[in-house]
KOLKOLVEX-906627 format. One record per residue (C-alpha): x, y, z; residue in one letter. Coordinates in Angstrom, 2 decimals. Layout:
BEGIN
u_v_w_residu
X_Y_Z_A
...
This chain:
BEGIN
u_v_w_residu
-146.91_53.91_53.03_X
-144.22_56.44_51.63_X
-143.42_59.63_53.51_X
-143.26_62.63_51.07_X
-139.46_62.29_51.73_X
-139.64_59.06_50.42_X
-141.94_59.95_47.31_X
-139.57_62.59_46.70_X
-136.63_60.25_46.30_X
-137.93_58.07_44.29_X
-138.74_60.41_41.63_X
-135.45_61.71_41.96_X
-134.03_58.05_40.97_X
-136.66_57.70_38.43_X
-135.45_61.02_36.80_X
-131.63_60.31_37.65_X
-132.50_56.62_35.25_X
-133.83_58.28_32.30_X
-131.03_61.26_32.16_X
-128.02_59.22_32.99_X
-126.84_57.96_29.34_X
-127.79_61.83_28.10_X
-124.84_63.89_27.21_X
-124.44_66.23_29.87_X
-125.42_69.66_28.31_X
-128.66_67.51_26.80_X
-129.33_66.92_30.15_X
-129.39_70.51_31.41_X
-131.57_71.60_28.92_X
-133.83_69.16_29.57_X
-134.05_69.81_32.94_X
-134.90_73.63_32.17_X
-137.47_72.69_29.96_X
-139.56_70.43_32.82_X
-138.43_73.33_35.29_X
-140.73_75.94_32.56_X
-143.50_73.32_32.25_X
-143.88_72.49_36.08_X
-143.65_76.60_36.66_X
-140.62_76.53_38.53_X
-138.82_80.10_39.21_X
-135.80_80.96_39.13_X
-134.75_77.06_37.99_X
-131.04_78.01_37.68_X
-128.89_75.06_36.05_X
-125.57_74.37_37.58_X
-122.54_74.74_34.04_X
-121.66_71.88_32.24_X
-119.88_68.73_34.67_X
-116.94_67.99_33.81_X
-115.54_64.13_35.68_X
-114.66_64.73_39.12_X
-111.48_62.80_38.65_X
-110.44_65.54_36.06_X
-109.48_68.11_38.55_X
-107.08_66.85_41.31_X
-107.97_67.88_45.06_X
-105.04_70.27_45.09_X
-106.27_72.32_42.09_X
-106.93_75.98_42.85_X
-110.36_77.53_41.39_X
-108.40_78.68_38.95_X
-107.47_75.65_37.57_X
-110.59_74.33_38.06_X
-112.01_76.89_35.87_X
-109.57_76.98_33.21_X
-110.00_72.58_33.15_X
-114.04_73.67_32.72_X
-113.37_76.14_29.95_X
-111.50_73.30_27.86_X
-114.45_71.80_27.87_X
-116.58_74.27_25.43_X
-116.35_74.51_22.21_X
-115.12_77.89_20.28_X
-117.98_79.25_18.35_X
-116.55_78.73_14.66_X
-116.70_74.65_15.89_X
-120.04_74.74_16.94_X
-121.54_76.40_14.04_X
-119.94_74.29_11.84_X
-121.31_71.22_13.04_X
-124.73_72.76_12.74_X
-126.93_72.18_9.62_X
-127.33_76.02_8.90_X
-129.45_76.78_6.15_X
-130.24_80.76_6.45_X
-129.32_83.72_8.39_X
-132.37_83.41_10.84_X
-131.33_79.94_11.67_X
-127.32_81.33_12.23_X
-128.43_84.29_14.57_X
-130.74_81.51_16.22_X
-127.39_79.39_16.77_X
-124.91_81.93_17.85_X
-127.79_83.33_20.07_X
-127.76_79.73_21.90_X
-123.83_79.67_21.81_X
-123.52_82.48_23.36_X
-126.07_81.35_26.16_X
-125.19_78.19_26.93_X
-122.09_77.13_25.24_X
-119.43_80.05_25.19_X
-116.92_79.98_28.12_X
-118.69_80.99_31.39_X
-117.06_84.37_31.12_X
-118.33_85.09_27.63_X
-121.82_84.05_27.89_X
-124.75_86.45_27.07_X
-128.25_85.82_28.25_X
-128.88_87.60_24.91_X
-127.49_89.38_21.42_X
-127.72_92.65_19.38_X
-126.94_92.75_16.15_X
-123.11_93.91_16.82_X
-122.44_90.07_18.38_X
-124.27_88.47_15.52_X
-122.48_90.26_12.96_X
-119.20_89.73_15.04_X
-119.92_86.22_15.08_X
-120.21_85.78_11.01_X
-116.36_87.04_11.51_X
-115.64_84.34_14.22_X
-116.71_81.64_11.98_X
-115.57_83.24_8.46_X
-118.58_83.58_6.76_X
-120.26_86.17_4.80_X
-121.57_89.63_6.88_X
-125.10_89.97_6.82_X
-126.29_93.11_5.01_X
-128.36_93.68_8.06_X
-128.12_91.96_10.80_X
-130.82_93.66_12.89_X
-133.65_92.47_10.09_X
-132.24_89.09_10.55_X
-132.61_88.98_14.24_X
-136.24_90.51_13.67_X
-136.84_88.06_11.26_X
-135.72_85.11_13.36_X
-138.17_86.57_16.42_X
-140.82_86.58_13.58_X
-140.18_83.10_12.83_X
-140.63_82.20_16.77_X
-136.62_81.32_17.54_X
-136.11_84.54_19.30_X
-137.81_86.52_21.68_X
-137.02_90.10_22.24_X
-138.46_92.26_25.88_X
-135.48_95.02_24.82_X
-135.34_96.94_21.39_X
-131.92_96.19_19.74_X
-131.33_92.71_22.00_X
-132.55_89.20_21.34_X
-132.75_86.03_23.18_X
-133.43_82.60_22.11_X
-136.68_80.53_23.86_X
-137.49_76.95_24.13_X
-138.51_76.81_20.27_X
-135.23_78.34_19.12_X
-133.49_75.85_22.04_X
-134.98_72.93_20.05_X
-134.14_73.98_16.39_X
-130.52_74.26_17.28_X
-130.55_71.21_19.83_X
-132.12_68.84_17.89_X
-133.18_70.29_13.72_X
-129.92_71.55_13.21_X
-127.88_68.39_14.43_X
-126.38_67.29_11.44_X
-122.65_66.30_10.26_X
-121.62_69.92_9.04_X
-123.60_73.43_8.63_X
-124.58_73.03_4.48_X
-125.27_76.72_4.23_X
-121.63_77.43_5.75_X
-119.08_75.09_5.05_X
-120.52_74.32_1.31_X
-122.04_71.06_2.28_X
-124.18_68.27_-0.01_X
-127.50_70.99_0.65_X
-125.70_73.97_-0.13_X
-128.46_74.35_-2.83_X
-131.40_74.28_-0.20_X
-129.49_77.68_1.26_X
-131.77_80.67_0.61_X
-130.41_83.57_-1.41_X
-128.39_86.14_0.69_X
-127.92_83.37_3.13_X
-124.73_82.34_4.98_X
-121.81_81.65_2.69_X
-118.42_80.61_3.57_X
-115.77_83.19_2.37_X
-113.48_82.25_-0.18_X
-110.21_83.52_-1.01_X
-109.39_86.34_-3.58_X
-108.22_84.65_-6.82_X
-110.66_81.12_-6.40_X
């Protein structure tokens, strides 16, 4: 007979098993999402690993943070491996950029219209013509959710569009992709020089 001990091992190898060959920040958000379902509070996830072996044993925390911060990507790379195709699904992404993939000390649990239209700068796009009616459209569509006027934050169904919909080999509404036709009007457009 197992001792709850026991029990509680082995469904800590049987989870360890089926994350293991996940990258790492698939892996976090996967264990947030179980956290929600079981009704866990307060589930904090620990940041992004990085290999042990990649910070020596006489690295200060500083260099230990700045080795960390390598790791993420800048926010004009991220969105431009997305498969954008509108401005709800761009707020969506920089919304979960800014969450979970910025550098730790640039991270927002949520946006306002000023960091969304910041962010169309970042990745040198088009501004929106009003970036507050795209976040409010993007809630509408269920990617955001929003418990303070003026500031939005992305939830599990916004997680998954950007995760796992908009996983593609390029953003098409941004960089002028194969499906640049499929982007809606007004949407996302790379800029192009004066002249072209």
């Amino acid at each position: 007979m197992t001792t709850p001990d026991e029990s509680s091992f082995e469904a800590a190898k049987v989870i360890f098993e089926k994350l293991k060959s996940i990258p790492v920040e698939n892996q976090e958000r996967i264990l947030r999402w179980v956290a929600e379902e079981l009704g866990i509070k307060n589930f904090k996830a620990t940041p992004t690993a990085i290999p042990l072996n990649a910070i020596s044993p006489t690295s200060t925390i500083a260099e230990a943070d700045l080795q960390i911060s390598k790791t993420k990507t800048d926010i004009k790379t991220f969105i431009t491996n997305k498969n954008i195709k509108s401005d709800q699904q761009f707020v969506t992404a920089v919304a979960y950029y800014y969450r979970f993939e910025a550098p730790q000390g640039e991270r927002h649990d949520s946006i306002n219209p000023e960091i969304a239209q910041d962010a169309t700068r970042l990745v040198g796009c088009s501004r929106m013509t009003n970036p507050l009616a795209t976040l409010n459209n993007a809630k509408r569509q269920g990617y955001l959710d929003s418990n303070t006027p003026g500031e939005f934050s992305i939830n599990t169904v916004g997680e998954n569009l950007v995760a796992m919909a908009l996983s593609g080999s390029g953003a098409a509404g941004i960089t002028g992709g194969k499906n640049k036709s499929a982007q809606p009007k007004g949407g996302i457009k790379k800029k192009t020089p004066k002249g072209k």
